[in-house]
Structure formats: C-alpha cells, structure tokens
N, CA, C and O atoms as a GROMACS GRO file, in nm:
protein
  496
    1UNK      N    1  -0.783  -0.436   1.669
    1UNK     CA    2  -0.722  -0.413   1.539
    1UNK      C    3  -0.727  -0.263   1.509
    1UNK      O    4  -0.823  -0.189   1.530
    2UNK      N    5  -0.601  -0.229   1.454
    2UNK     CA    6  -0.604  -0.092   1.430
    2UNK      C    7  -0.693  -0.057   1.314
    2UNK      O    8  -0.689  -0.146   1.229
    3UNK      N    9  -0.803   0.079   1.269
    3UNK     CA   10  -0.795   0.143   1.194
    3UNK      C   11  -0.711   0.182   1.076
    3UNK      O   12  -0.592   0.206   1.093
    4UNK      N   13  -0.767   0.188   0.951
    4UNK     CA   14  -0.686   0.229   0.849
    4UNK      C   15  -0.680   0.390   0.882
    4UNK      O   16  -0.778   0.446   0.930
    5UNK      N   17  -0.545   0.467   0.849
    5UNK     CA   18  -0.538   0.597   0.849
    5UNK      C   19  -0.586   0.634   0.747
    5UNK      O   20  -0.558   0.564   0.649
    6UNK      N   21  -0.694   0.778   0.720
    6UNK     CA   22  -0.727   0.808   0.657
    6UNK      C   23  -0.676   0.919   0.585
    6UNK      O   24  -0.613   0.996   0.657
    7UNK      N   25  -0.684   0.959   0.433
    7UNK     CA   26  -0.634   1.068   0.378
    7UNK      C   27  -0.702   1.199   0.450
    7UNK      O   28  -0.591   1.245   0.478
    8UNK      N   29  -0.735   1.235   0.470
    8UNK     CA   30  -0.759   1.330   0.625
    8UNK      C   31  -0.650   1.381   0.727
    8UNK      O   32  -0.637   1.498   0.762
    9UNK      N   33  -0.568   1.266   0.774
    9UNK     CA   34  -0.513   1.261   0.857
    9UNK      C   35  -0.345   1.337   0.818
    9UNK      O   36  -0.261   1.330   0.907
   10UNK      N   37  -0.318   1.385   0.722
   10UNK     CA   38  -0.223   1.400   0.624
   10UNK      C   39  -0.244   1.539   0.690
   10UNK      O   40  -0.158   1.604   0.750
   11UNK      N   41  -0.440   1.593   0.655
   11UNK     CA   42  -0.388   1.753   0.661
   11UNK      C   43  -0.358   1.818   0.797
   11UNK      O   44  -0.404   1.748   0.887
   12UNK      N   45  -0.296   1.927   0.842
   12UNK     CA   46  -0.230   1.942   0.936
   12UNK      C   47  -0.099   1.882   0.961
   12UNK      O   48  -0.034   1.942   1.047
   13UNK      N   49  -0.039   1.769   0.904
   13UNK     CA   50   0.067   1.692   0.954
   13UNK      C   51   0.181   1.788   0.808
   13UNK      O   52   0.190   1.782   0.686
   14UNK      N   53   0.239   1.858   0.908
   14UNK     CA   54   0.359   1.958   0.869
   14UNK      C   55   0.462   1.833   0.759
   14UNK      O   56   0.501   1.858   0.644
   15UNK      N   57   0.479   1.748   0.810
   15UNK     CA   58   0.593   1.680   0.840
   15UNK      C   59   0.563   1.531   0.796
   15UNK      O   60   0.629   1.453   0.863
   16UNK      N   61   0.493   1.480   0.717
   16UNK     CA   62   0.477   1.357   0.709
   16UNK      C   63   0.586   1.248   0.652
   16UNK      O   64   0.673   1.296   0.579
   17UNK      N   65   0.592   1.081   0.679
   17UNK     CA   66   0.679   0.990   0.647
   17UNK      C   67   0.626   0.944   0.514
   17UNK      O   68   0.517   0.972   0.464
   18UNK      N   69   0.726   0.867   0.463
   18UNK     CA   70   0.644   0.803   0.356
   18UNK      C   71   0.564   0.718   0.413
   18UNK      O   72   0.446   0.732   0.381
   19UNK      N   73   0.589   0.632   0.490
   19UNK     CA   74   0.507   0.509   0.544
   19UNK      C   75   0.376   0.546   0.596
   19UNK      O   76   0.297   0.453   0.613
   20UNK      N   77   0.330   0.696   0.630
   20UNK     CA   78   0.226   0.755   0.683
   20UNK      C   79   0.150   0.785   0.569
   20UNK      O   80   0.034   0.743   0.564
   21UNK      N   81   0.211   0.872   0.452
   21UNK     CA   82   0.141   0.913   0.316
   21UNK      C   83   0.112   0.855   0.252
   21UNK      O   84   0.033   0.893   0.165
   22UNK      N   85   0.172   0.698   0.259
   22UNK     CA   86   0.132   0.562   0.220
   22UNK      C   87   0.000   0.515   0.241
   22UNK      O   88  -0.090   0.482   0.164
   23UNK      N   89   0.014   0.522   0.400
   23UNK     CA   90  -0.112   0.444   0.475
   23UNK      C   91  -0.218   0.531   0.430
   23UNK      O   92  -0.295   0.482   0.347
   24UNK      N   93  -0.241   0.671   0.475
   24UNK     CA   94  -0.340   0.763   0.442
   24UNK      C   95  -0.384   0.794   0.314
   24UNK      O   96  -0.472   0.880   0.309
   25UNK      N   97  -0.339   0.736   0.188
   25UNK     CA   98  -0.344   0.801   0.032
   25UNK      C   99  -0.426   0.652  -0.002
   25UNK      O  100  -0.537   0.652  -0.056
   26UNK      N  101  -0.366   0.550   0.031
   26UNK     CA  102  -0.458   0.376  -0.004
   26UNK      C  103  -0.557   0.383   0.090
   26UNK      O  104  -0.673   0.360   0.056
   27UNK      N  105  -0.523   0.417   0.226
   27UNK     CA  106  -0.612   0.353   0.298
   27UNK      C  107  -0.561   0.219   0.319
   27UNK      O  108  -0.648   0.131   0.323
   28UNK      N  109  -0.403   0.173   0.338
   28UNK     CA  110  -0.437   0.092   0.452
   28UNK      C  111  -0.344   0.128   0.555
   28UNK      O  112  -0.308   0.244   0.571
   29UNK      N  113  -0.295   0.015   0.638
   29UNK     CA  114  -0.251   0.046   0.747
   29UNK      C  115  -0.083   0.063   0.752
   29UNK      O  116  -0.018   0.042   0.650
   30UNK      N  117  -0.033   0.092   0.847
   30UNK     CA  118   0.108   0.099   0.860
   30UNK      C  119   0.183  -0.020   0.853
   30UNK      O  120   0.282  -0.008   0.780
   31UNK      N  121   0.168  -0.134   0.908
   31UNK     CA  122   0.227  -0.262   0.869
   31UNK      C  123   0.224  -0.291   0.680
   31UNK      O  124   0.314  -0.330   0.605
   32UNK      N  125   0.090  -0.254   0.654
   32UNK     CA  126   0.094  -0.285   0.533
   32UNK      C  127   0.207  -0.210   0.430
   32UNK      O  128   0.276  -0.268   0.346
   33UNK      N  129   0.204  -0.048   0.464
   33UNK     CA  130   0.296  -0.009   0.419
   33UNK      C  131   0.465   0.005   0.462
   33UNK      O  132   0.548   0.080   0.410
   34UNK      N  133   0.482  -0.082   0.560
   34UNK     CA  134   0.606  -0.160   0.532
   34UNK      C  135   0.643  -0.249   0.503
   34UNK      O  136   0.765  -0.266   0.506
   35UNK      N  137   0.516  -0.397   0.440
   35UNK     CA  138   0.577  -0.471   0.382
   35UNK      C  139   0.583  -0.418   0.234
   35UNK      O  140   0.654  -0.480   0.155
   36UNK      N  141   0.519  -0.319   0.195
   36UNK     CA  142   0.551  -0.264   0.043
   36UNK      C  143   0.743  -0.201   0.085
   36UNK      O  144   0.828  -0.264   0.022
   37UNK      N  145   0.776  -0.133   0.144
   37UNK     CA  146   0.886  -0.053   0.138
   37UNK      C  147   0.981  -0.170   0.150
   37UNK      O  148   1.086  -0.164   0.086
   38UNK      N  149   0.950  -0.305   0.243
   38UNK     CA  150   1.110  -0.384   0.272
   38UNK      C  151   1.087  -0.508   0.176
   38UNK      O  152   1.156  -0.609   0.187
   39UNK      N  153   0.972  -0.494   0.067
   39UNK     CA  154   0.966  -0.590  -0.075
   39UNK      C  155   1.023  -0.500  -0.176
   39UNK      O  156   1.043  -0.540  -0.290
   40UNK      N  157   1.053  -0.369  -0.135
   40UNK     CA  158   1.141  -0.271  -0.258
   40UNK      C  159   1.252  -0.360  -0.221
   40UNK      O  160   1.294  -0.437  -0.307
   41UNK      N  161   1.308  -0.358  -0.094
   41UNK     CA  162   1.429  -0.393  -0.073
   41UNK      C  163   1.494  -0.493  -0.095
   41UNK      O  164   1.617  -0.492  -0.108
   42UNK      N  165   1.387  -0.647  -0.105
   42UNK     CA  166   1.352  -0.787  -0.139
   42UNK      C  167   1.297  -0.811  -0.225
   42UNK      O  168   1.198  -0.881  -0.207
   43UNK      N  169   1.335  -0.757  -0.397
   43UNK     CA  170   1.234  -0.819  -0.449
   43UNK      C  171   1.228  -0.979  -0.530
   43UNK      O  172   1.324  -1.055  -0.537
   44UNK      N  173   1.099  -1.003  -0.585
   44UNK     CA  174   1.105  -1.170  -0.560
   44UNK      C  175   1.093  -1.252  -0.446
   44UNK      O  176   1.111  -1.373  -0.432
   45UNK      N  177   1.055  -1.154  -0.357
   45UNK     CA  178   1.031  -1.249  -0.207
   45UNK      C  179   0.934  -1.327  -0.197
   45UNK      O  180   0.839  -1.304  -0.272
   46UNK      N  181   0.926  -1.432  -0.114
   46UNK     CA  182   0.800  -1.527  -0.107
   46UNK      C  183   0.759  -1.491   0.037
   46UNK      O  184   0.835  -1.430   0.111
   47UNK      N  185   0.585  -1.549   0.089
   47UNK     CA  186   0.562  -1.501   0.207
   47UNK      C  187   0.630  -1.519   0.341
   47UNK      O  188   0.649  -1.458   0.446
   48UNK      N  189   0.664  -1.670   0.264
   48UNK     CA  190   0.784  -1.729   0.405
   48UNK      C  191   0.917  -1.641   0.438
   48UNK      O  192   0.986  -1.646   0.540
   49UNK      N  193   0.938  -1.536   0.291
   49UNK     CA  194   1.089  -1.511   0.321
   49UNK      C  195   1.024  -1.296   0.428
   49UNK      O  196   1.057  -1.224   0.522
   50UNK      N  197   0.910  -1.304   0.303
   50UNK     CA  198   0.885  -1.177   0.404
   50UNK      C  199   0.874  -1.176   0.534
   50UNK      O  200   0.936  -1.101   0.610
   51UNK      N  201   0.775  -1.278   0.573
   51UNK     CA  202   0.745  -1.298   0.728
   51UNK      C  203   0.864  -1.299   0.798
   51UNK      O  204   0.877  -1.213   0.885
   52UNK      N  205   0.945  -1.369   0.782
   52UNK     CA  206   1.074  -1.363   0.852
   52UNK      C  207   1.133  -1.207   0.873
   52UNK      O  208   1.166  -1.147   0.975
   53UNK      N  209   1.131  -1.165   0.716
   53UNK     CA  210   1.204  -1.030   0.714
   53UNK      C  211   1.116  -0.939   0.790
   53UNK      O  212   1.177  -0.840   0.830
   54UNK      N  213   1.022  -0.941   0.815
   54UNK     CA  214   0.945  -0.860   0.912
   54UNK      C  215   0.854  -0.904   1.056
   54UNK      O  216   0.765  -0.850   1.121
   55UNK      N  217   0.933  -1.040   1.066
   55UNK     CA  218   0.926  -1.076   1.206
   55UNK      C  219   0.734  -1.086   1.238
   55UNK      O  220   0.673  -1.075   1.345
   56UNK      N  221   0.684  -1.112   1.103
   56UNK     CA  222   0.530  -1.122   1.119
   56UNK      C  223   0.501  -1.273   1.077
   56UNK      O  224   0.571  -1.347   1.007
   57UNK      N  225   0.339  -1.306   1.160
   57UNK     CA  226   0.264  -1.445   1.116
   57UNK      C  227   0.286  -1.404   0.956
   57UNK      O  228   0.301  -1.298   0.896
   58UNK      N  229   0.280  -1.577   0.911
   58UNK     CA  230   0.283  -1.582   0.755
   58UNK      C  231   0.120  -1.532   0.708
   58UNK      O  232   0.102  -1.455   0.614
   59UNK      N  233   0.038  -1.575   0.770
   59UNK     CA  234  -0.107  -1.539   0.766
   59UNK      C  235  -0.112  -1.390   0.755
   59UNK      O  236  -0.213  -1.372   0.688
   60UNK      N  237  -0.057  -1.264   0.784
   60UNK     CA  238  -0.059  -1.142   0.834
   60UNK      C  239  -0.012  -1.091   0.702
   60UNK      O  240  -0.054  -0.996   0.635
   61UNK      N  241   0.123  -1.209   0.670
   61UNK     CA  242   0.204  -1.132   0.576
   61UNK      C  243   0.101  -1.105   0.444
   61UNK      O  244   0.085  -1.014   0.362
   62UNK      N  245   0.032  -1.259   0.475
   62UNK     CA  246  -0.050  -1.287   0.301
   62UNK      C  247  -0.154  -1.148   0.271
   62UNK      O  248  -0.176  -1.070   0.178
   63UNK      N  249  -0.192  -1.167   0.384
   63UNK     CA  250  -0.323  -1.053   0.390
   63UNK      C  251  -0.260  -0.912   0.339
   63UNK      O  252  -0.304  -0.861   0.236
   64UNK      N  253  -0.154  -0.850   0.418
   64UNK     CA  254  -0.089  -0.742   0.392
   64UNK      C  255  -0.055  -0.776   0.212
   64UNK      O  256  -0.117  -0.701   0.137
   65UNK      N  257   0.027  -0.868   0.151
   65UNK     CA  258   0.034  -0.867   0.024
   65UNK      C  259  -0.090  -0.840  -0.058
   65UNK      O  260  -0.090  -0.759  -0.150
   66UNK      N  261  -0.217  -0.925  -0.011
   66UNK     CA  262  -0.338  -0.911  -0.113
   66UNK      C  263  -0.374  -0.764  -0.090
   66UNK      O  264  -0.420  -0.707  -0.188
   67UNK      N  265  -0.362  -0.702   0.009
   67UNK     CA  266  -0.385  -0.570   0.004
   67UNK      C  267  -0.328  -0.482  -0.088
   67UNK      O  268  -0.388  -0.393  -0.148
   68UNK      N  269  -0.173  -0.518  -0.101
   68UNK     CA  270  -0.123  -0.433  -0.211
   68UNK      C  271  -0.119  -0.450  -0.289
   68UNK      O  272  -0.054  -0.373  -0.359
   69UNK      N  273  -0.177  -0.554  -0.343
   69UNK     CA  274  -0.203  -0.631  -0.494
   69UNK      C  275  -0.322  -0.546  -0.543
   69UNK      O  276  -0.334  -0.496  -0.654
   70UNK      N  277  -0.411  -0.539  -0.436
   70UNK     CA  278  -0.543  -0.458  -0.500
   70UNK      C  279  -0.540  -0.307  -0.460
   70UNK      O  280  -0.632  -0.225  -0.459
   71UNK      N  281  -0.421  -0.295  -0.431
   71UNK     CA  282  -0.421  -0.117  -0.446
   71UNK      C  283  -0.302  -0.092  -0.559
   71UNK      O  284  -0.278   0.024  -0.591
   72UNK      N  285  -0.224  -0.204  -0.622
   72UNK     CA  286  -0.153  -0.162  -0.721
   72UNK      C  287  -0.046  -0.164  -0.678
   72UNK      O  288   0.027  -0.091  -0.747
   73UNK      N  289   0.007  -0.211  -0.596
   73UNK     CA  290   0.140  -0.192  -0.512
   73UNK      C  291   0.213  -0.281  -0.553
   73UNK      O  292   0.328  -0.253  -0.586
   74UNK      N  293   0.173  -0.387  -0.559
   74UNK     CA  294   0.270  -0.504  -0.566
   74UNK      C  295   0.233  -0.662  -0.685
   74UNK      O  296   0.116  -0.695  -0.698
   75UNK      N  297   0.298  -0.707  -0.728
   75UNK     CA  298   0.277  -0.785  -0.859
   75UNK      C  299   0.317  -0.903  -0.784
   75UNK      O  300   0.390  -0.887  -0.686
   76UNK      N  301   0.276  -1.033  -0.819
   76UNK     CA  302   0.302  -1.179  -0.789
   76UNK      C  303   0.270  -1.245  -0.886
   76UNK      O  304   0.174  -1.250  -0.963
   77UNK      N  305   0.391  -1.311  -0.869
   77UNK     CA  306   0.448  -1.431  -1.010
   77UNK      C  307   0.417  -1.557  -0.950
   77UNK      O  308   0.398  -1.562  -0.828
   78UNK      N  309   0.410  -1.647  -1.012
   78UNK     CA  310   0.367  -1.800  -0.995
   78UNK      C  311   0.502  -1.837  -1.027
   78UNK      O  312   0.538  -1.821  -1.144
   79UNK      N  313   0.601  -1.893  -0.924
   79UNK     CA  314   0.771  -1.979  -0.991
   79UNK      C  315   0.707  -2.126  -0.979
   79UNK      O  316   0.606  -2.140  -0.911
   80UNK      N  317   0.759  -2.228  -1.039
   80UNK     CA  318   0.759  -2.341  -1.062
   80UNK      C  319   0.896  -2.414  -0.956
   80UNK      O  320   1.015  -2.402  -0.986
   81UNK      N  321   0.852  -2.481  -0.846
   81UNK     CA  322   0.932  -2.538  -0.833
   81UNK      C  323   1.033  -2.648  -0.882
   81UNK      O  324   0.967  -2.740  -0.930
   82UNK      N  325   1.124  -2.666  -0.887
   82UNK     CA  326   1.203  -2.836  -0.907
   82UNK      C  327   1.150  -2.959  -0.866
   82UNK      O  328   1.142  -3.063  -0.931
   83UNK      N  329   1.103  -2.927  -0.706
   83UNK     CA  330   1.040  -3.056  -0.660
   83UNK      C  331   0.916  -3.101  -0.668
   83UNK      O  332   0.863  -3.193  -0.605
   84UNK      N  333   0.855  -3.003  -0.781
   84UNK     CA  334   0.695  -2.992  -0.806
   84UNK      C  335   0.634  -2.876  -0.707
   84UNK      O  336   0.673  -2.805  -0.615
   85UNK      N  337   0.540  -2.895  -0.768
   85UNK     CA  338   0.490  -2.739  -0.709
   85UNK      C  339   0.486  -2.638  -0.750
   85UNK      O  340   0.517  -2.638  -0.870
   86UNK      N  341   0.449  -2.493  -0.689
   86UNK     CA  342   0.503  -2.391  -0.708
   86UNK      C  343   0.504  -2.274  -0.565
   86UNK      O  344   0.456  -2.294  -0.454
   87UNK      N  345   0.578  -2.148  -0.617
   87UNK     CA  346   0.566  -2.102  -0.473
   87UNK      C  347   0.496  -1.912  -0.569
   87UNK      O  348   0.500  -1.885  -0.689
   88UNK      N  349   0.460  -1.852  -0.489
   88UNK     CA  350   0.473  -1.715  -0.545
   88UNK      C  351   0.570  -1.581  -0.489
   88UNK      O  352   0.624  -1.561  -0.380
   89UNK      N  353   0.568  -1.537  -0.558
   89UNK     CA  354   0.703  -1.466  -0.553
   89UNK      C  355   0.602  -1.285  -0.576
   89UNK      O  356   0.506  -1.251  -0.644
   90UNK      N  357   0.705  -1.203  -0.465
   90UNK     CA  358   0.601  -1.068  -0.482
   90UNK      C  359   0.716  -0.990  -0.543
   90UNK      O  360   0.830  -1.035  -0.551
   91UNK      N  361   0.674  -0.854  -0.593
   91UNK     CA  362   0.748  -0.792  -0.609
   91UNK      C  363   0.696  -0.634  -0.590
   91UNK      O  364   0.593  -0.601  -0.649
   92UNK      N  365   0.747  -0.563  -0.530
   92UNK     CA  366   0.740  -0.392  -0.477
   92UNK      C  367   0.674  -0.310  -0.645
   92UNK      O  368   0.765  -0.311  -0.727
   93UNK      N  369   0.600  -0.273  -0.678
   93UNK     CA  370   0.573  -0.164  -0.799
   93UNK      C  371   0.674  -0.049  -0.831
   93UNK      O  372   0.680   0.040  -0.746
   94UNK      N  373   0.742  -0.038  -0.922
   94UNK     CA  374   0.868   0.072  -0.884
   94UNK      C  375   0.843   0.212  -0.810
   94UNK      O  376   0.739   0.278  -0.798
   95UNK      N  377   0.990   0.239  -0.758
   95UNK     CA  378   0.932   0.346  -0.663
   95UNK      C  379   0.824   0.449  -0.768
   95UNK      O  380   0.703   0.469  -0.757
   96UNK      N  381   0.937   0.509  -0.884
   96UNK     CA  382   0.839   0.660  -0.952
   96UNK      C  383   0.711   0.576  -0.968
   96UNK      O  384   0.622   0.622  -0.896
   97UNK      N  385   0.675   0.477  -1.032
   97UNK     CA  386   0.527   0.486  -1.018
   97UNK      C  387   0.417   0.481  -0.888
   97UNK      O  388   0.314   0.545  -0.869
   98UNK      N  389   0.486   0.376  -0.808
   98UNK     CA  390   0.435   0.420  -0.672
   98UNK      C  391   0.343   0.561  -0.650
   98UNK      O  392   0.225   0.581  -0.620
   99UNK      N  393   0.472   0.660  -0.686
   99UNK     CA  394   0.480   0.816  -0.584
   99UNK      C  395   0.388   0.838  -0.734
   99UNK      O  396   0.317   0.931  -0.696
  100UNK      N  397   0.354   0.817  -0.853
  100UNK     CA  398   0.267   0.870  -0.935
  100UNK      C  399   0.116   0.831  -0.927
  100UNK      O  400   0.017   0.899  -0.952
  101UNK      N  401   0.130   0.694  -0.882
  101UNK     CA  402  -0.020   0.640  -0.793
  101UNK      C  403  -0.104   0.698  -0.647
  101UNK      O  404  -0.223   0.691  -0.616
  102UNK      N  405   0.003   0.750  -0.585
  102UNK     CA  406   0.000   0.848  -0.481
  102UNK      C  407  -0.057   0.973  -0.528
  102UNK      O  408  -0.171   1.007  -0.496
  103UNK      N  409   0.033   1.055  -0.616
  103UNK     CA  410   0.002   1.180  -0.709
  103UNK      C  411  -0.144   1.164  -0.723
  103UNK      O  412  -0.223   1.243  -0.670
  104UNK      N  413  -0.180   1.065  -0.792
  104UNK     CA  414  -0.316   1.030  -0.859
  104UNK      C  415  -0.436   1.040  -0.772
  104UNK      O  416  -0.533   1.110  -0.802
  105UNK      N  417  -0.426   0.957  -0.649
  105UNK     CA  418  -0.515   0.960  -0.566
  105UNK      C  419  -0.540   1.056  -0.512
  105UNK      O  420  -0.653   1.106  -0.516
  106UNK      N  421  -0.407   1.121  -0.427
  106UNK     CA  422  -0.414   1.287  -0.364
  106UNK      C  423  -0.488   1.362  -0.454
  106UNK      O  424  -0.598   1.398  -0.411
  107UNK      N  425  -0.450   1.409  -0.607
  107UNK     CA  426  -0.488   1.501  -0.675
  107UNK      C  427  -0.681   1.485  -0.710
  107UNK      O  428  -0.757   1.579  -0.736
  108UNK      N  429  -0.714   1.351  -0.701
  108UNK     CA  430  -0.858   1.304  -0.730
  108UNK      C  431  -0.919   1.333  -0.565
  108UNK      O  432  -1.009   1.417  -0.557
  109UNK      N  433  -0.889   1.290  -0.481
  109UNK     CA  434  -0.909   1.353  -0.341
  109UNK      C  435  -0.921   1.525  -0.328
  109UNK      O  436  -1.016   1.574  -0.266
  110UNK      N  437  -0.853   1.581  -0.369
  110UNK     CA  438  -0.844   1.720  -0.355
  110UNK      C  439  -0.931   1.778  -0.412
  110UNK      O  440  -1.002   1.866  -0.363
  111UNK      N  441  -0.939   1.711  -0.585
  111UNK     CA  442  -1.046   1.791  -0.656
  111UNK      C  443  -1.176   1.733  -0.600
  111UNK      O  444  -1.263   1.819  -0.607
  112UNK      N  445  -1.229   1.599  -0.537
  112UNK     CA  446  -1.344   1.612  -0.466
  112UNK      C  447  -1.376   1.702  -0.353
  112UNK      O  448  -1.493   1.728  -0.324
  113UNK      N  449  -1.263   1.756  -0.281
  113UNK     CA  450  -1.273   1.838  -0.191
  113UNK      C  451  -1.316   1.954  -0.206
  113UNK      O  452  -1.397   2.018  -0.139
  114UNK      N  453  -1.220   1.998  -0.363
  114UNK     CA  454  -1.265   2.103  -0.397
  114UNK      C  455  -1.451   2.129  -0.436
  114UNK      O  456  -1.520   2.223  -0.397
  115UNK      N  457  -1.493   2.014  -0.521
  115UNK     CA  458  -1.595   2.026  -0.588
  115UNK      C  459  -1.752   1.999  -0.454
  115UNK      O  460  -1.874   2.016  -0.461
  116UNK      N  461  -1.651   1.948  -0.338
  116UNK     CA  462  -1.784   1.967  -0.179
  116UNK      C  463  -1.775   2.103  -0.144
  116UNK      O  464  -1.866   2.163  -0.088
  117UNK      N  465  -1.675   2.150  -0.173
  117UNK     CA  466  -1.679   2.324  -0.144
  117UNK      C  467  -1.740   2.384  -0.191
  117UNK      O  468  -1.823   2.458  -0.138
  118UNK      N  469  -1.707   2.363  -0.359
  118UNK     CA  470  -1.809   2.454  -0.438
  118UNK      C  471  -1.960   2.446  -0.420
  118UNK      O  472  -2.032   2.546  -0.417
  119UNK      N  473  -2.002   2.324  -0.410
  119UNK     CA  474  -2.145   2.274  -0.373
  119UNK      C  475  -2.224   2.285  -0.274
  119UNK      O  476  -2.346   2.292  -0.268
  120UNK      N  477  -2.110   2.286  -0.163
  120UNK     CA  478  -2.205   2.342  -0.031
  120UNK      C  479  -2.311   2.471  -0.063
  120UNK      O  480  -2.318   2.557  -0.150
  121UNK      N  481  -2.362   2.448   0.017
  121UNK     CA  482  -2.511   2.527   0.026
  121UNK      C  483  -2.628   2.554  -0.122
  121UNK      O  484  -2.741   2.601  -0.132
  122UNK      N  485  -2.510   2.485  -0.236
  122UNK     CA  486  -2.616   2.490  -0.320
  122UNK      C  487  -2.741   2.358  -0.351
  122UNK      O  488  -2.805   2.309  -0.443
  123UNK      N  489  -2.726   2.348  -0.246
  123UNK     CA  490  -2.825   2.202  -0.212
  123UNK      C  491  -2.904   2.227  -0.120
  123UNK      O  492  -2.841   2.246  -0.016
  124UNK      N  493  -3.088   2.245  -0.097
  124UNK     CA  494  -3.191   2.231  -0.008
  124UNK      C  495  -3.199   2.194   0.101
  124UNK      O  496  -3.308   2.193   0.158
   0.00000   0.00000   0.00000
C-alpha cells in the first residue's frame, strides 16, 4: 500500500498538479484525490456509480469517500429510496472552497515552519 504524500513533498516541486497539492496539503493519497475531482464532475453520485466511474472495488471507493468526509472534502446525503431503503449520495465541496481549505492548511503549515525556525537552538 502506498504512503500518503506528504506536505513536504510540494517543496522543491517547481511545477505541481492539483491532484498532487491535494494529496500533500490533506495527507491523503492520489486515488483519493481523484475520487474528490471526478465527484466535482458527478455530483450526487452513489458508491456504486463512483466505482464504476473510476474503475475501482466498491470497498476502496467507500474508504476513499470517508476520507474526504473527514478532511472536509465531500458531504453525503441519505436519499430515500421508492422500493424502501435508502442509498447515499456524495457530493465534491465546491471548487473555491476546496482551494480555501488548501490556503488554510498550507498557510498553518508554513507558519509552523516558520515558528521551528525561529525556535531552533533556543532550546537546551
């Protein structure tokens, strides 16, 4: 199993994707951050309809959703079926807030960076 990319991995990279600044800013992985980008594209999808759309186990898909549920990425509704039941339905977080949740993390990352700088050596 792959490693999550870390926000680390950003510096030096001239040139980064979204799907990379994604992975590295949450902390998770690259699959994960394409089922966020192709539920922009689908939204209201259910796991059965993602899995398909990304050619992944339904098991893989779920996991990848709860991930972006708890990084803020993505919202799920409870629909009521007709034939009883129900199914859940995801939906992508809009892009600007996305890239402002991103903003958020980078900028709180940086200023810890900053504030290990300042601190070095003033510690025993």
């Amino acid at each position: 199993m792959s490693q999550s990319p870390e926000i680390e991995d950003l510096v030096g990279d001239t040139d980064p994707d979204f799907t990379h600044i994604l992975s590295c800013v949450f902390g998770i992985r690259d699959h994960e951050s394409r089922t966020y980008l192709e539920l922009r594209d689908h939204p209201g999808s259910t796991v059965e309809e993602l899995a398909s759309i990304l050619d992944r186990d339904r098991s893989n898909v779920n996991r990848s959703l709860s991930t972006l549920q708890e990084k803020g990425l993505v919202d799920r509704e409870r629909r009521l079926l007709d034939s009883g039941g129900y199914v859940y339905q995801y939906t992508a977080l809009d892009l600007p807030e996305a890239k402002q949740l991103l903003h958020d993390a980078l900028d709180e990352w940086v200023a810890s960076v900053h504030t290990a700088i300042d601190e070095f050596g003033e510690q025993s």
